[in-house]
N, C-alpha and C positions, 0 to 999 in steps of 0.2 A: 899443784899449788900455783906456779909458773900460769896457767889458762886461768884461774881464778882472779890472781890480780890483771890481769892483763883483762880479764874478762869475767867483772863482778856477777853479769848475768848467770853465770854457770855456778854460782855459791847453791848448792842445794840447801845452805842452811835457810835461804830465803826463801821467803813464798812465792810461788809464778809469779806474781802480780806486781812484789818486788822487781823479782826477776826480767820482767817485761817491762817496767818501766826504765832499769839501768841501761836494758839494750838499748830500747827504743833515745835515750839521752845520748849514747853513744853513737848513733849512726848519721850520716850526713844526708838530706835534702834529698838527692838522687838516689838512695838507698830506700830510703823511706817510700820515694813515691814508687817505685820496681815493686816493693813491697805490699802495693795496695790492690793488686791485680794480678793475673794469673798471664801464663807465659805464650798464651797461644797467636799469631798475627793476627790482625784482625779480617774479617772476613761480611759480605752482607748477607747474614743469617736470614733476614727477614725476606727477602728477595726470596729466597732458594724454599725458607718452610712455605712460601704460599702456594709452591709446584705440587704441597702433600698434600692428599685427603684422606689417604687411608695407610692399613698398617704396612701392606706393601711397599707403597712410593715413599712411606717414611724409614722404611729398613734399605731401599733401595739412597732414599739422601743420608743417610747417616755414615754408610757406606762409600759416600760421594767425599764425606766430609773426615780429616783429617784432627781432629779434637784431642788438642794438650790440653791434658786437665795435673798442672802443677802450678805452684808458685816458686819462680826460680829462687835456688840455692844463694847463698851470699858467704863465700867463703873465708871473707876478710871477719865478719862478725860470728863463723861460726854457725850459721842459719840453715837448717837442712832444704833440701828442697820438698815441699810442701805437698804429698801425691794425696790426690782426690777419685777416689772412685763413684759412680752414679751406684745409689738403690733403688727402692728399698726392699726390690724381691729376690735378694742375695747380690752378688756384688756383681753390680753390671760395668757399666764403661768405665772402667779405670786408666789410671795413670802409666801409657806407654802404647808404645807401636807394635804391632795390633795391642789389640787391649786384650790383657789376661783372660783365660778362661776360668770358672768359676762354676761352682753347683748350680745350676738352674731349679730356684725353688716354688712352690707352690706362691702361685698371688697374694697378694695381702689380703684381699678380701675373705680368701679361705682363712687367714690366721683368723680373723673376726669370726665366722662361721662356725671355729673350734668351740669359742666360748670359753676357753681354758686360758688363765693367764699363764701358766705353767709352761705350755707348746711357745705363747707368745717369747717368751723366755728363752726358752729354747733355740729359737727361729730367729734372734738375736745374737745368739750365744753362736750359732754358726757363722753367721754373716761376719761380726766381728772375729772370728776362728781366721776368716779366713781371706781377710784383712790383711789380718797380720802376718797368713803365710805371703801374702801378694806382696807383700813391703807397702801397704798404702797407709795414710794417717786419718784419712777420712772417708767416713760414708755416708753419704746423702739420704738421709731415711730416718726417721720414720714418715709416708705422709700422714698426714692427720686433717685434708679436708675432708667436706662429708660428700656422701652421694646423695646429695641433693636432687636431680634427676636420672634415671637408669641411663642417660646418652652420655654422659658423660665419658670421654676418650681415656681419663687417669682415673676409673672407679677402680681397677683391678690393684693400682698401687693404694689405696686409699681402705680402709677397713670398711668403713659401716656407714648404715645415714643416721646411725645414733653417736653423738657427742662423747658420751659416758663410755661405752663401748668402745668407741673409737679411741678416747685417752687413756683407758686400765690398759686396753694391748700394745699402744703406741710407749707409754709409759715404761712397763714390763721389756719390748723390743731395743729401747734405747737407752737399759739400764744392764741389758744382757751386752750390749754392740759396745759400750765405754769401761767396761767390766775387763777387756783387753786392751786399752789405753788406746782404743779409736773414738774420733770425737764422731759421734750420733750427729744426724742435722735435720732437727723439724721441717715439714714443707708442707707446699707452698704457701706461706704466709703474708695474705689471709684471702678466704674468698673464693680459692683459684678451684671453685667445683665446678666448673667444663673450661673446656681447651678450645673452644666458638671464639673464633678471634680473638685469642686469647694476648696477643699484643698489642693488644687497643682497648679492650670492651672494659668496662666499669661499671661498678657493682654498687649498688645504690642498698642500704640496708639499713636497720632502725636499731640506735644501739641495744636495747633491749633485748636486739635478735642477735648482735653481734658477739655479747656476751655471754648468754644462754646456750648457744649453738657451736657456731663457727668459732670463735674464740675459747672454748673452751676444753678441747686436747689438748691447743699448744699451751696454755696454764697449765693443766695436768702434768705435763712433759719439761717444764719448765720449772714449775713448785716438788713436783714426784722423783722426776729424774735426774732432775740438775742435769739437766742437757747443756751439750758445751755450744752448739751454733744452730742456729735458726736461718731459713734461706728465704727472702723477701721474695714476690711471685713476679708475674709477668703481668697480671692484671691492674686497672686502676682500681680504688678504694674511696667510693665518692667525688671521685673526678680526679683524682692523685696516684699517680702511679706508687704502684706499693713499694718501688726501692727508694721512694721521696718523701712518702708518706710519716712524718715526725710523730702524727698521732699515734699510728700503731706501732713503730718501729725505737720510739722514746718514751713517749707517756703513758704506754702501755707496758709492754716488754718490761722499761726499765725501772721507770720512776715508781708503776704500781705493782709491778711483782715481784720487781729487786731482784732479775736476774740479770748477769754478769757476762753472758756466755758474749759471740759475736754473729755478726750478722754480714753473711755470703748472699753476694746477689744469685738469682736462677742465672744459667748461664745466659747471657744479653739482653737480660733482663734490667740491668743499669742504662738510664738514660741523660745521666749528668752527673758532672765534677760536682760543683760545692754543693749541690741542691741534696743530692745522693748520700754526701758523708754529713753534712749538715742535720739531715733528717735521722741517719744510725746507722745506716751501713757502711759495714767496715771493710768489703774484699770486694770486690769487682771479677769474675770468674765469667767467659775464658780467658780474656784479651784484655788489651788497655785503648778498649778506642773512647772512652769516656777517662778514666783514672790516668793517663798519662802526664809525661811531663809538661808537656805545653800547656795544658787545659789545667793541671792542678797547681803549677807556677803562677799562672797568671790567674785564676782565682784569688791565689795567696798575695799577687800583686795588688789585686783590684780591694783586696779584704774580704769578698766574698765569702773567703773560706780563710779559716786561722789556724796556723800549725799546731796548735792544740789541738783542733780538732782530727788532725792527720795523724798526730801524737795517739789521740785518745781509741783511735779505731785500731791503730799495729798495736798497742797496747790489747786489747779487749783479743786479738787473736793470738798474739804470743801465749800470753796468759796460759788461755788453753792449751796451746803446744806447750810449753812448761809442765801445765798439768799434769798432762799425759807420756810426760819423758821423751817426747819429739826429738828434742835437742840430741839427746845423748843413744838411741837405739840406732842402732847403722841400719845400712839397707841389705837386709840379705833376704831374701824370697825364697821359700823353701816350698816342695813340691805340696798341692793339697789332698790329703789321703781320700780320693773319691770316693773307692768303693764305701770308706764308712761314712762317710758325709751324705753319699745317697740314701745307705742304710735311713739315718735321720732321717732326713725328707719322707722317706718313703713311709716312715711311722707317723710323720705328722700328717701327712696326709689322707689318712684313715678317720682322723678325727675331723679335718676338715668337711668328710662329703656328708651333703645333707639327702638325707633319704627323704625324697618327698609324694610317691604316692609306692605302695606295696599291695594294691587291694585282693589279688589272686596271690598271696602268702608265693608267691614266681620266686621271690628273692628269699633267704641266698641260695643259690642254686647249687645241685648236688652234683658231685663228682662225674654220675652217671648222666650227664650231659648231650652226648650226643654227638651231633654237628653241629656246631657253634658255626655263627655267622656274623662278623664285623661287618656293619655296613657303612658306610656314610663318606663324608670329605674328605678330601687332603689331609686338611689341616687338621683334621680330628680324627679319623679313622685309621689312616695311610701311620700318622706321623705321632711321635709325642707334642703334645699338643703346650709348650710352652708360655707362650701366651705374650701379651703386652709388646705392642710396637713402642718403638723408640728411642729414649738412653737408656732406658732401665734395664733394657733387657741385657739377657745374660748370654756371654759367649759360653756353652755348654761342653762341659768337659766331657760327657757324655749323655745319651739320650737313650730309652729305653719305649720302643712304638710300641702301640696295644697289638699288633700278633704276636711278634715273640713275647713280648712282657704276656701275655694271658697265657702261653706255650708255655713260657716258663713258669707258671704258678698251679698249671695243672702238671706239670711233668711232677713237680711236688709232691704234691696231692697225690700222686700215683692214679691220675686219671688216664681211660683209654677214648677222651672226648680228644675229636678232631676238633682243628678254628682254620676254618678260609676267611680271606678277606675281599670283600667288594667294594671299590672307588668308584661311587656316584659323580659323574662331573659334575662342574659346576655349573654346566646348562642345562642340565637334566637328562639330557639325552639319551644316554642308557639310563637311566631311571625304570625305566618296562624290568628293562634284561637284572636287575636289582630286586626288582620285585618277584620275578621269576627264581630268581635265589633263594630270597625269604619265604617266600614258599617252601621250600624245597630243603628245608633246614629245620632242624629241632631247639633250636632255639636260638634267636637273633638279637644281635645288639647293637641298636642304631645309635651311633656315635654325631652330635649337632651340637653347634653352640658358636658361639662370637666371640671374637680376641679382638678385643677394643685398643686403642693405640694412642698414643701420648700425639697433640697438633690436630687432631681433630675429634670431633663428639662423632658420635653415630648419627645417621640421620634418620632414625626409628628408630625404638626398643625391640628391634625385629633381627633374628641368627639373618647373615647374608646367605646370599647366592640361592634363593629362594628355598630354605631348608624345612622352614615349613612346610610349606608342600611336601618337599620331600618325606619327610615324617609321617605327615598325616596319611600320603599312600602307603608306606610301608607297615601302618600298623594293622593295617588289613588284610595282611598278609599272610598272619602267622599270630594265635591270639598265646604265643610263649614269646612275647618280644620286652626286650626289656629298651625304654631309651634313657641312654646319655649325655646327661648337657654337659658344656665342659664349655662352661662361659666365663665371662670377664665381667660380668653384671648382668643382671636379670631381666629376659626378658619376655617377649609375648608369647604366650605358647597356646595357642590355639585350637590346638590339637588334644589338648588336656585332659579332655571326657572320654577321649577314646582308646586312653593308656591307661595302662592297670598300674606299670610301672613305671617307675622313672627315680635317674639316681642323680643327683648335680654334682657334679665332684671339680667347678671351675677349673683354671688352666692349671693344670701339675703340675709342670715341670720336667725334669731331666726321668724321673720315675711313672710317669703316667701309664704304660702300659701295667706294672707290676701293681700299683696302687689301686687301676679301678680292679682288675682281674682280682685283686684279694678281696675287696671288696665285693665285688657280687657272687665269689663262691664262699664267704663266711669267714674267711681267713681270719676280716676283720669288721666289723661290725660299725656301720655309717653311725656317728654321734652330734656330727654339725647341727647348726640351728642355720637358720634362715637371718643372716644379717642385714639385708636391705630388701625389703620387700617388694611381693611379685603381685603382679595387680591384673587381674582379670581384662582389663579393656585399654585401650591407649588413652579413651575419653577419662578415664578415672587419676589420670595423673596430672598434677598442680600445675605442670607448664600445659596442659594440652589447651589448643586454641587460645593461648593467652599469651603473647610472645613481647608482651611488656616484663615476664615473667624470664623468657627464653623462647627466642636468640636473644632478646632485646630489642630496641628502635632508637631510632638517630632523634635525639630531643634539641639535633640543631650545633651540636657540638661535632660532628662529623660520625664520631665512633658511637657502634652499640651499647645502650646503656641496660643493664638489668636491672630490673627493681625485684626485691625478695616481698613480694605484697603479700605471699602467703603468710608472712612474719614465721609465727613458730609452729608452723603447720608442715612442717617435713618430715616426710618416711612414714611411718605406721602413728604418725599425730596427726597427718592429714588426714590418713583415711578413717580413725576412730571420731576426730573431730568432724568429718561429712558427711559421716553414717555409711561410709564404701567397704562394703566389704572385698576385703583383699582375695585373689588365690591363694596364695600363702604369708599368714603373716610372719612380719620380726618374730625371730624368736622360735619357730617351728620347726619341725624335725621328727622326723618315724627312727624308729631303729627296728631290730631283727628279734627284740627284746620288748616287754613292756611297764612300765612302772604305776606305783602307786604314790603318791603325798598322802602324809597323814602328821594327825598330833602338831598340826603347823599354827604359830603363836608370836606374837610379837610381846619383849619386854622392854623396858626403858622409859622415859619422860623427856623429851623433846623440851617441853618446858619448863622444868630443870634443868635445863643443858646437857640430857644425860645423851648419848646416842641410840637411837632403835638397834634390840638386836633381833631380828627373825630367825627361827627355827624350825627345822620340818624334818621329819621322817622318809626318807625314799627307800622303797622296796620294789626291788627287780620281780618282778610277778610274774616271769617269764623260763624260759628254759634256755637263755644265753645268756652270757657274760655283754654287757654292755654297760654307760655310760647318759644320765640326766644332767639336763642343770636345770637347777629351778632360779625362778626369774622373780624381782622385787620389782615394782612398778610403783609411784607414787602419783596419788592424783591432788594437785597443789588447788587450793579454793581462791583461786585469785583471779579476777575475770581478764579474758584474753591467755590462758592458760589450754595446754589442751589434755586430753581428760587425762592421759597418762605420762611419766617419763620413767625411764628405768633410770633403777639409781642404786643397783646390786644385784648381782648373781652368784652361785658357786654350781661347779659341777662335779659330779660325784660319779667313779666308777664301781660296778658294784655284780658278783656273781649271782649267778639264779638262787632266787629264794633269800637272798642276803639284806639287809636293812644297812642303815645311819643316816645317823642325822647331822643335818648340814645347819650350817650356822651364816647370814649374812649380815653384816653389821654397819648402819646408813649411820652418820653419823653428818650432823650437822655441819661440821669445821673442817670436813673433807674441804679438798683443792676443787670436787667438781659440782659444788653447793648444791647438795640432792633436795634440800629442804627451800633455799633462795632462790627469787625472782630480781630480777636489775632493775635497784633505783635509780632514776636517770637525773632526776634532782639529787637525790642522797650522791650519786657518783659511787653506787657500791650493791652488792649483794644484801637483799634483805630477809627473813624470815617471815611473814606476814601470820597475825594472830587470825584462828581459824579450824574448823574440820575438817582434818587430814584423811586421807584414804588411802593404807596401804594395801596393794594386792600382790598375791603370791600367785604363783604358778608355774607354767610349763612351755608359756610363748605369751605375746602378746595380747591375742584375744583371748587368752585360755588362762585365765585370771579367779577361781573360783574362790580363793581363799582372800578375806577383805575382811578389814581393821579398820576404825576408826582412829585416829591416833588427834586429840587436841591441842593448839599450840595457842595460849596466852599470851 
């Protein structure tokens, strides 16, 4: 009773909100401003990321560098200290010296790949697990921009180049991750789809595109999840740096979505006192070389900035720590149960790989195996193949390489198949003595693919260390080879006519050898779809020779400016809209298994207001247990429209010879406006009167089932 009067904030009869504003009244000027930044010295980040170009010299500076990620404690008011860990591919750099170890989980790209909101849920539901064992309060994650080109350095954190897709799982991930009283943090907001001088370049875009596309997971995650914090990006936003930017950061966010939560800059990503909390941001993270005392005193001298508005931002972030019982849970860190946290992973993972060619039925392979021969990289054959440079990634509690992990899933199996392993350098140079291998084995499995990295884009959609090649001699070797990608985003594969097989199962994580090993002897049965599409040529893709498009060009203002001239032409809308036929589109995926759609129907009245409901029959026609999802597609009649967008999916697991039906339900007044176009006069989502075209199916160009649907 005693702490309550002395310290109205801690009345739990009041609302956070209450609760955040009696603090914030009760604290003094130099508490307030400690309170608006995070505890680290300040340091010149930008000097030191321009030494990085790849994933190497960026785990190599990251290592260089020393990063508190808290907001110090404030004992007189009772204020915890504020611990922040990086995402969103399980709990990467967190709060302390070394940073916590933590599951290393499969990329977010594979969560999209799953097509299950359920997994996304899941894959929340650990991350925040184990949060909580770490004692942290926060996790930077979901991201939710899109992959807009395959170079891109952060696709692996990023789900999909579909909006809609991207928001049901980003949604689902940061309602499983607050579900344990960790505040979830959208990112990079807005734009931030590549890391190409990513502390300068500016992103020129047509609002029409910014609302349909890019703005439209973090509405999802914002309307769907009641997410507690949003992270402003590194990029500018029409010539404005997005931690300044009031249009997106106020009259977006706040004014027209009426959300509440607060707003953390990327870490030095803030480039000014009043301009920064003026425009919505309310936490300055790592340092205070911007939020400090000198620079936000004399704002507040000059009027620049009004302690309202300093009020209004500790306000917007207590709140949430209120929310969340911040205040009141001590810090105690208790051990994370690996082995069954791996377990997890290692089942989500199954549903992640997408089976993308089987033509010689090679796959799954039987017990009776033979000599099994691992071939390929380091980084992929040698090693678990983790993935993503930078903050995100995870200190790994443990790791599980494809020998012993494939050892251990045939010792299972009660297999008497040997597995040797062969590390191709990375000049090729034994490459002969490689082939001489694969030869000489009964069946091989070349392990390929790119771990893309946070600070810089790729510079080609092409695996390093010339793996192509690599590949393409090895499949000559031996016509029982299976290859494995084990990428970070998709890319050219050149070599494609000459494999029968091929299995994508992106970067795993801590379980990669045990996850593909199940996977290619049937354990488990590949269910993913293809979430950002794979394109036959490098000429076939929207930036190729168009670098007004990407890297960008200097229009005079020093820095690269990108213009999005494709407007709504990204991912599998460009290539349906240019007549390109993709290698594998959105949406696509073989399994061990095969299915059928039938009795598929669309009811409802649109112009009624009623919502579409879609309904199909799926039957497993096959002799294994595996796993569809059929896909809703809408093609909108509004010119400048491109001929498809999804806008529903369900997946269905289902025994051989087994039926049900699935039900998808589009509904107009959804948060990711399946039916509306942006009026830019109106300032709002419209419906426009018209003949609708729903398609059903199995992937994106594989759309047989079509409905007229009319909207008055």
């Amino acid at each position: 009773m005693t702490d309550v009067t002395d310290r109205p904030w801690l009345d739990e009869g009041l609302s956070p909100r209450e609760r955040a504003t009696r603090l914030v009244a009760a604290m003094t000027l130099p508490e307030k401003i400690e309170q608006l930044h995070g505890n680290m010295d300040t340091i010149d980040i930008y000097g030191l990321a321009n030494q990085a170009q790849d994933a190497d010299e960026m785990e190599q500076l990251a290592s260089q560098i020393r990063v508190e990620r808290h907001v110090k404690a404030n004992d007189r008011l009772g204020i915890p200290r504020m611990r922040i860990t990086n995402g969103p591919v399980g709990v990467g750099m967190g709060d302390g010296t070394p940073s916590p170890p933590a599951t290393a989980l499969p990329m977010t790209i594979g969560v999209a790949a799953s097509f299950d909101p359920e997994l996304a849920h899941r894959y929340g539901d650990l991350i925040g697990a184990e949060c909580v064992h770490l004692g942290q309060h926060v996790l930077e994650g979901p991201g939710l921009c899109l992959h807009r080109t395959p170079l891109g350095g952060r696709n692996f954190e990023y789900f999909s180049e579909d909006p809609y897709l991207t928001g049901v799982m980003g949604v689902e991930v940061a309602r499983a991750i607050q579900s344990h009283d960790i505040i979830a943090m959208a990112k990079h907001y807005v734009v931030n789809d590549q890391e190409h001088e990513r502390f300068r370049n500016s992103v020129e875009v047509d609002e029409d595109v910014l609302r349909e596309l890019y703005l439209l997971p973090f509405e999802m995650a914002c309307k769907d999840a009641d997410i507690a914090s949003v992270m402003s990006a590194y990029n500018r936003v029409r010539g404005v740096y997005a931690t300044e930017n009031r249009y997106t950061l106020d009259t977006i966010l706040r004014q027209e979505w009426g959300w509440d939560g607060y707003v953390q800059s990327d870490f030095w990503s803030c480039r000014s006192a009043a301009g920064s909390l003026n425009a919505g941001m309310d936490l300055e993270m790592p340092d205070a070389k911007w939020l400090n005392e000198t620079n936000v005193t004399n704002a507040l001298n000059d009027t620049s900035l009004e302690i309202q508005t300093v009020d209004r931002a500790l306000v917007r972030r207590f709140t949430q720590m209120f929310r969340f019982g911040h205040f009141t849970t001590p810090y105690a860190p208790t051990e994370i149960p690996a082995a069954e946290h791996g377990r997890i992973a290692r089942e989500m993972g199954h549903a992640m790989a997408v089976l993308l060619k089987n033509d010689a039925g090679l796959l799954p392979l039987g017990v009776d195996a033979g000599r099994v021969l691992i071939v390929g990289m380091d980084s992929f054959a040698t090693k678990a193949c983790q993935g993503g440079g930078g903050s995100s990634k995870v200190d790994p509690l443990y790791t599980v390489d494809p020998l012993p992990g494939t050892q251990d899933v045939l010792r299972e199996l009660g297999s008497d198949a040997t597995v040797a392993l062969f590390e191709v350098k990375r000049d090729l140079s034994n490459l002969a003595q490689a082939k001489a291998e694969a030869a000489d084995a009964d069946v091989v499995l070349v392990m390929a693919g790119v771990i893309a990295t946070e600070g810089a884009d790729m510079p080609a959609p092409e695996m390093p260390h010339d793996q192509a090649r690599m590949v393409a001699e090895l499949l000559g070797c031996n016509e029982r080879t299976v290859v494995v990608l084990k990428d970070s985003t998709p890319v050219m594969l050149p070599w494609i006519d000459d494999a029968d097989t091929v299995l994508e199962v992106w970067n795993q994580g801590a379980e990669d050898g045990h996850v593909v090993a199940e996977l290619l002897w049937g354990v488990a049965n590949p269910s993913g779809k293809v979430p950002t599409t794979y394109a036959r040529r490098v000429e076939d893709l929207l930036h190729h020779d168009d670098p007004v498009r990407y890297p960008g060009t200097d229009e005079g203002e020093g820095w690269p400016t990108m213009r999005y001239t494709e407007r709504l032409q990204v991912g599998y809308r460009w290539f349906q809209a240019n007549d390109i036929v993709p290698l594998f589109p959105f949406g696509f995926g073989l399994s061990y298994t095969t299915f059928e759609l039938s009795d598929v129907a669309v009811s409802g009245s649109v112009a009624d207001g009623e919502a579409l409901t879609v309904t199909a029959t799926v039957t497993n026609t096959g002799d294994r247990e595996g796993a569809e999802v059929v896909q809703v597609y809408l093609g909108i009649p509004v010119e400048g429209q491109p001929p498809k967008r999804l806008v529903g999916f369900a997946k269905v697991s289902l025994a051989p010879g087994a039926s049900e039906q699935v039900e998808v339900v589009v509904d107009p007044a959804a948060t990711h406006h399946p039916f509306g176009v942006w009026d830019t006069a109106a300032h709002s989502f419209q419906v426009r009167p018209g003949a609708y075209t729903v398609y059903v199916g199995t992937s994106s160009e594989d759309t047989p089932h079509q409905f007229p649907v009319r909207v008055s």
